[in-house]
N, CA, C and O atoms as a GROMACS GRO file, in nm:
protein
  288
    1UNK      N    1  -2.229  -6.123  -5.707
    1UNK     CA    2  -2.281  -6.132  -5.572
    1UNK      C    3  -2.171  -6.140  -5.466
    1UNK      O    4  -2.192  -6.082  -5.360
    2UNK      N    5  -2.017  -6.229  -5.491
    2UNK     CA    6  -1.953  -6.201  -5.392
    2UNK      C    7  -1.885  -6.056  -5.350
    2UNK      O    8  -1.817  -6.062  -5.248
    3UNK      N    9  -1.893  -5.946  -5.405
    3UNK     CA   10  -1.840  -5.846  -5.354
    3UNK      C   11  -1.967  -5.843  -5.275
    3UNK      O   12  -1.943  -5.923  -5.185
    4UNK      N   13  -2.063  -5.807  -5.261
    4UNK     CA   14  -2.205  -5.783  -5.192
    4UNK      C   15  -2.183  -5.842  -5.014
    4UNK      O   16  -2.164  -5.806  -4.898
    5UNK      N   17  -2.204  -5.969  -5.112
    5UNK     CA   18  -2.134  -6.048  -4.976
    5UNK      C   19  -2.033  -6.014  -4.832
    5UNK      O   20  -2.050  -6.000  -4.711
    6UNK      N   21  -1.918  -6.011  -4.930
    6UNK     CA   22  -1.792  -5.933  -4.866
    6UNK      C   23  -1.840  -5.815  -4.757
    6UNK      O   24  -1.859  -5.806  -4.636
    7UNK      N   25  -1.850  -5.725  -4.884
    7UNK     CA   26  -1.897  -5.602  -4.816
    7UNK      C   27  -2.019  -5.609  -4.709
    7UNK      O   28  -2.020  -5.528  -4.616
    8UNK      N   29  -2.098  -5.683  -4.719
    8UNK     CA   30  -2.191  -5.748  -4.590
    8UNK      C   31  -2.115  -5.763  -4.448
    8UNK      O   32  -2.091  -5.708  -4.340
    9UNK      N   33  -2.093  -5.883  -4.533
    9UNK     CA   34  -2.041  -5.980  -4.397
    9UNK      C   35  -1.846  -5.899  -4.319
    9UNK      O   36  -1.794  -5.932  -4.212
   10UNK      N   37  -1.812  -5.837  -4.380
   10UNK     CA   38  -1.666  -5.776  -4.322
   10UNK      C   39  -1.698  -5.613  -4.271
   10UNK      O   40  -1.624  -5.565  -4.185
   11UNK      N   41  -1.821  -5.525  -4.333
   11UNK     CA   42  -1.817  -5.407  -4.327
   11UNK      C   43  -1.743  -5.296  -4.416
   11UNK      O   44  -1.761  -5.174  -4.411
   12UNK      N   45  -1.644  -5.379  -4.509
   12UNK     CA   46  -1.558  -5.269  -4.588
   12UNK      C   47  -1.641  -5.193  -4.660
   12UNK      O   48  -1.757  -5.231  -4.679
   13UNK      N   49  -1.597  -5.080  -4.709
   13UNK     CA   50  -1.639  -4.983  -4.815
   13UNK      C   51  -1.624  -4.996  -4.942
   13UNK      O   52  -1.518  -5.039  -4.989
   14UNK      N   53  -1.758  -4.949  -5.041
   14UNK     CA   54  -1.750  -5.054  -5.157
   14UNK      C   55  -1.646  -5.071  -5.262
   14UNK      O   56  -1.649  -5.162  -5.345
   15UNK      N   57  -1.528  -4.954  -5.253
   15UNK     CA   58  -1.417  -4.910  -5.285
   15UNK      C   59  -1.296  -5.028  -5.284
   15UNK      O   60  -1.222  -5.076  -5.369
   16UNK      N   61  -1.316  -5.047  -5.147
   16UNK     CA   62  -1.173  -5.169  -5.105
   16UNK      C   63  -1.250  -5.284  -5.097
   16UNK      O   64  -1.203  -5.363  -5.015
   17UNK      N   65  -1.385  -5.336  -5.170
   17UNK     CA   66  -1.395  -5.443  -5.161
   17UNK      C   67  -1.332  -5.456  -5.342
   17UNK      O   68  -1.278  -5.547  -5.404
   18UNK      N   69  -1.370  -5.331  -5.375
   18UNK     CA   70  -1.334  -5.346  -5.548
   18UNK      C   71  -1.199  -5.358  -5.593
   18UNK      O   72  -1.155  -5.392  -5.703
   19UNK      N   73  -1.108  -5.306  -5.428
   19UNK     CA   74  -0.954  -5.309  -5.434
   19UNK      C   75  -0.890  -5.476  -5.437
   19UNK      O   76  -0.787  -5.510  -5.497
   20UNK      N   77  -0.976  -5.560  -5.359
   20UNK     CA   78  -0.930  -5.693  -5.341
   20UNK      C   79  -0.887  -5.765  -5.439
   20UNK      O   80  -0.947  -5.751  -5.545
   21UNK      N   81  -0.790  -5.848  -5.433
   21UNK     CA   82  -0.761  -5.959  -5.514
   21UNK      C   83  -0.764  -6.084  -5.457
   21UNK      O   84  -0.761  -6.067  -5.335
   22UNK      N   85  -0.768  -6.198  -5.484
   22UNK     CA   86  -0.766  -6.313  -5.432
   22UNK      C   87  -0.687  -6.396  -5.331
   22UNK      O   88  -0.719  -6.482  -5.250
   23UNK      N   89  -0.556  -6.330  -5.371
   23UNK     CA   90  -0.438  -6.322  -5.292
   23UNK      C   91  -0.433  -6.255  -5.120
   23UNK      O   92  -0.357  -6.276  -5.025
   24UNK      N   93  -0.527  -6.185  -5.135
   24UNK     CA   94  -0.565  -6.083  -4.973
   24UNK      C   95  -0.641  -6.124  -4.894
   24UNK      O   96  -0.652  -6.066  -4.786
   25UNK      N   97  -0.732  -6.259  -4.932
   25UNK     CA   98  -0.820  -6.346  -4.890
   25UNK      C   99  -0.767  -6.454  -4.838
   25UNK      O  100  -0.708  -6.523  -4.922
   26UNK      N  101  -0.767  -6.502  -4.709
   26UNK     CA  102  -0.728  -6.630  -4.629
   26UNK      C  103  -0.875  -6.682  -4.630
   26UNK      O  104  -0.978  -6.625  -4.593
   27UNK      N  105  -0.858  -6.786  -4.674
   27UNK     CA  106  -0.987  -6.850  -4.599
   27UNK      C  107  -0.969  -6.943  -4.542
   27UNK      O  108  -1.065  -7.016  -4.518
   28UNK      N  109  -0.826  -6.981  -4.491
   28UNK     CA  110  -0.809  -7.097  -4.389
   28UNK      C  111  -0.794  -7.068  -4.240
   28UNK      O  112  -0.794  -7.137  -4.138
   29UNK      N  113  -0.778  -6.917  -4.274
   29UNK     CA  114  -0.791  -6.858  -4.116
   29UNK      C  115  -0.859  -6.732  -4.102
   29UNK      O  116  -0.857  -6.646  -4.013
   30UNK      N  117  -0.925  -6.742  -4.218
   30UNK     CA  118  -1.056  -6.692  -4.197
   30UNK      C  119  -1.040  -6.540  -4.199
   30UNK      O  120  -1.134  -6.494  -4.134
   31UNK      N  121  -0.950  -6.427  -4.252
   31UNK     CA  122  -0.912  -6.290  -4.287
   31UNK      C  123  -0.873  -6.247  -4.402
   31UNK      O  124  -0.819  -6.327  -4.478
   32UNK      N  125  -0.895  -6.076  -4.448
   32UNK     CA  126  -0.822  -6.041  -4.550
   32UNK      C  127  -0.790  -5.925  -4.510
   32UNK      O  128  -0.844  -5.857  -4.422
   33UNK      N  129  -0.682  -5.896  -4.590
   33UNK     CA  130  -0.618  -5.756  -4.586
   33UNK      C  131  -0.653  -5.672  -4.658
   33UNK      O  132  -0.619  -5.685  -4.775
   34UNK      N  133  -0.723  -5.568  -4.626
   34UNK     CA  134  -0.705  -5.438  -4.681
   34UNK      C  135  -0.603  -5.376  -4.727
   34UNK      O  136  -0.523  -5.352  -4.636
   35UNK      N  137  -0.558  -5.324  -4.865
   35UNK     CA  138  -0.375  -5.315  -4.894
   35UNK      C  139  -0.462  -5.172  -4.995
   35UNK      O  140  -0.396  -5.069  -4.994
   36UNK      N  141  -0.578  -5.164  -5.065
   36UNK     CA  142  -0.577  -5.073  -5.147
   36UNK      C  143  -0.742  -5.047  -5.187
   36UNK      O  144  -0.828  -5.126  -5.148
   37UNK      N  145  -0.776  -4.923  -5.272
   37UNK     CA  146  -0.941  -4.934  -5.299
   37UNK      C  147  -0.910  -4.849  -5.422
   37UNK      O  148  -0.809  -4.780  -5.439
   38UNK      N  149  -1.017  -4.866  -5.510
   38UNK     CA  150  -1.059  -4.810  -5.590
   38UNK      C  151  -1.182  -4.715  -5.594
   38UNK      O  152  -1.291  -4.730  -5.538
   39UNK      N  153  -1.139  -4.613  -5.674
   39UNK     CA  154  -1.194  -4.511  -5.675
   39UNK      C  155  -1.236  -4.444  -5.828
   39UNK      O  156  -1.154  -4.450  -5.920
   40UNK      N  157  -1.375  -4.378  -5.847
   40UNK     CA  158  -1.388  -4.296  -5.966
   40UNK      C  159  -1.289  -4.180  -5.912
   40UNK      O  160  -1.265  -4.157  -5.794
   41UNK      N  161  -1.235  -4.109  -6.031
   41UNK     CA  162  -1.215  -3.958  -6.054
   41UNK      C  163  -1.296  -3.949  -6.134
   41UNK      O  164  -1.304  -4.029  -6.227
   42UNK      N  165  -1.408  -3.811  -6.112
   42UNK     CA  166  -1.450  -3.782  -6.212
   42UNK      C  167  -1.422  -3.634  -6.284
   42UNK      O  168  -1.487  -3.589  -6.378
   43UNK      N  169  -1.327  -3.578  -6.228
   43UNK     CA  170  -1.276  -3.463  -6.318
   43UNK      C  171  -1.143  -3.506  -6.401
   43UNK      O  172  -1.091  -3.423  -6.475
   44UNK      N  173  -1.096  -3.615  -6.390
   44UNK     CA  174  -1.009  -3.694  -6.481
   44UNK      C  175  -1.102  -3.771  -6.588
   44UNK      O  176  -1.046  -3.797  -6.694
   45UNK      N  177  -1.208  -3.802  -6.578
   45UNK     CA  178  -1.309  -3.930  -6.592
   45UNK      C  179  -1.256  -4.041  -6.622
   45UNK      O  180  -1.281  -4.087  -6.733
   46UNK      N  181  -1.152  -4.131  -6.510
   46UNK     CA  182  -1.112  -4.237  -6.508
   46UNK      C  183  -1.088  -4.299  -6.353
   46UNK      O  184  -1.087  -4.232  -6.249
   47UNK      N  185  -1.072  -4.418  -6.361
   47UNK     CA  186  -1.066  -4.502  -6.213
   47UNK      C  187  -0.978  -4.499  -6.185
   47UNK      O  188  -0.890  -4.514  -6.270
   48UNK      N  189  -0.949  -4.482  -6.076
   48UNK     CA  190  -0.775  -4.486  -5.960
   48UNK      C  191  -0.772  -4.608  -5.913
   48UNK      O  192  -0.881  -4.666  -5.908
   49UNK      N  193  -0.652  -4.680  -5.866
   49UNK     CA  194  -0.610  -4.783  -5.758
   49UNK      C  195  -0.502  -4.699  -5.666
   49UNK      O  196  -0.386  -4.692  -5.707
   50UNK      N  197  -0.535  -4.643  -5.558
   50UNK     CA  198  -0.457  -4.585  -5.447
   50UNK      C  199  -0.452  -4.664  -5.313
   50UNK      O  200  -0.471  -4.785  -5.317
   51UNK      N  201  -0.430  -4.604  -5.202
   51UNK     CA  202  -0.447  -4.651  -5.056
   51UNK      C  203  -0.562  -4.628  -5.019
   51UNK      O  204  -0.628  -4.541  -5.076
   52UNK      N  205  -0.608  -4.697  -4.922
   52UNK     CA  206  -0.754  -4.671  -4.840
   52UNK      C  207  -0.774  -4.578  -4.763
   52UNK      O  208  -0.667  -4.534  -4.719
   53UNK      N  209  -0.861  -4.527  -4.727
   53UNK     CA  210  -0.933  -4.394  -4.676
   53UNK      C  211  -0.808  -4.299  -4.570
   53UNK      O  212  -0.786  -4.179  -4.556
   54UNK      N  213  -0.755  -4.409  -4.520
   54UNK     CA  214  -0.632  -4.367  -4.405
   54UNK      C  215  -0.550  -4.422  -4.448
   54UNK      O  216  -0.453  -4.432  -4.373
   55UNK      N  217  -0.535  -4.485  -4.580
   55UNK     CA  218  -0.357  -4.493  -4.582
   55UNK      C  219  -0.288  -4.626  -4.477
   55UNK      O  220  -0.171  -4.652  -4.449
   56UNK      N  221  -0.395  -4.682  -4.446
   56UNK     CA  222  -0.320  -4.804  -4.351
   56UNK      C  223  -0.342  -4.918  -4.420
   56UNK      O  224  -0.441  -4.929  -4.492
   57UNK      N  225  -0.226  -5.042  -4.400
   57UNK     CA  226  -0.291  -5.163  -4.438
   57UNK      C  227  -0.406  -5.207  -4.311
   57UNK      O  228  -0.421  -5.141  -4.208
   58UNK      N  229  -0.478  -5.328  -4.342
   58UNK     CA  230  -0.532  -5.343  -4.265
   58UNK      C  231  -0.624  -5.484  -4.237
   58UNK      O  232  -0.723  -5.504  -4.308
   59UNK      N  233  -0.592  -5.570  -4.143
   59UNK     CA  234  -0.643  -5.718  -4.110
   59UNK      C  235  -0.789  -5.713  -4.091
   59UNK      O  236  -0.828  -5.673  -3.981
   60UNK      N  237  -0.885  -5.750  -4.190
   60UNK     CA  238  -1.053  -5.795  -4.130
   60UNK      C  239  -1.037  -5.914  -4.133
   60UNK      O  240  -0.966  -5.969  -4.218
   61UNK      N  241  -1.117  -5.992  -4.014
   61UNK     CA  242  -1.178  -6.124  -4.015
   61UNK      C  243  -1.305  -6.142  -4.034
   61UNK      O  244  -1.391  -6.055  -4.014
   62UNK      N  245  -1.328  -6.268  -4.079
   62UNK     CA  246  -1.442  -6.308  -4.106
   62UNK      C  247  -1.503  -6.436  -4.052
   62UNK      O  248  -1.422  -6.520  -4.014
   63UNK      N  249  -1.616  -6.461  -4.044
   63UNK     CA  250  -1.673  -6.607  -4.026
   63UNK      C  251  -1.656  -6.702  -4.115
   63UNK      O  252  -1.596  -6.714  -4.222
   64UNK      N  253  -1.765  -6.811  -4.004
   64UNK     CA  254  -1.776  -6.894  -4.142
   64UNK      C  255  -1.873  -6.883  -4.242
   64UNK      O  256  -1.837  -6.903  -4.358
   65UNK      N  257  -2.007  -6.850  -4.214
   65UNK     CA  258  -2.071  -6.805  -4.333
   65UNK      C  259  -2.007  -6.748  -4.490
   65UNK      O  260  -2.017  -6.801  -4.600
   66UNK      N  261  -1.940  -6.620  -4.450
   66UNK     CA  262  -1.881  -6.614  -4.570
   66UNK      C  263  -1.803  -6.677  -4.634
   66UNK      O  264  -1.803  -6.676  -4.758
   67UNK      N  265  -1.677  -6.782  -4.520
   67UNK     CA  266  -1.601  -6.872  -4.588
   67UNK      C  267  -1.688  -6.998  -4.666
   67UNK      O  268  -1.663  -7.044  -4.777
   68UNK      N  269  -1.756  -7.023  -4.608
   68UNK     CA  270  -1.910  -7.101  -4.714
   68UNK      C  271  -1.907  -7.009  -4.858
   68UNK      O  272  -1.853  -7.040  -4.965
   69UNK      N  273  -1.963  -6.920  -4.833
   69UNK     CA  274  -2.003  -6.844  -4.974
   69UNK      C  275  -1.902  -6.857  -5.083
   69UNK      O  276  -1.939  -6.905  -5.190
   70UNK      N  277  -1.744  -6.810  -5.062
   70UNK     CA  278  -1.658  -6.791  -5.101
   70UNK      C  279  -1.612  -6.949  -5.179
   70UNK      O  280  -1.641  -7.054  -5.121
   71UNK      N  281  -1.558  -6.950  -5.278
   71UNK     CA  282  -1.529  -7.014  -5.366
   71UNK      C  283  -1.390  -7.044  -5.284
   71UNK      O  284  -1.336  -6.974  -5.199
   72UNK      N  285  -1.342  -7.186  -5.342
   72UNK     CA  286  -1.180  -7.243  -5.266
   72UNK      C  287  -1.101  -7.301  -5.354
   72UNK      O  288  -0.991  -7.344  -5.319
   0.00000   0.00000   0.00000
């Protein structure tokens, strides 16, 4: 349920919520970074870890609701 969440409450794409690690998550000031997403290939038929849609890193914030949800 917390990717669901995430992806709710920040707007990311379900790709770079699957890219996150725990480490990219502040929850004392309440942001995470976008650094990477995952992706099917399916003419390889295997999963990628590349850059996000544009290739940028990138700062989302969040509330507190989700910092509730989120485990500490």
């Amino acid at each position: 349920m917390i990717p669901i969440q995430i992806a709710y409450f920040t707007g990311l794409r379900l790709g770079e919520v699957c890219g996150l690690t725990w480490q990219d998550i502040n929850l004392e000031e309440q942001y995470l970074t976008v650094r990477r997403s995952i992706r099917y290939n399916g003419a390889r038929h295997k999963t990628e870890i590349g850059p996000t849609k544009r290739k940028k890193v990138r700062i989302v914030d969040f509330g507190d609701t989700l910092t509730e949800m989120l485990p500490s």
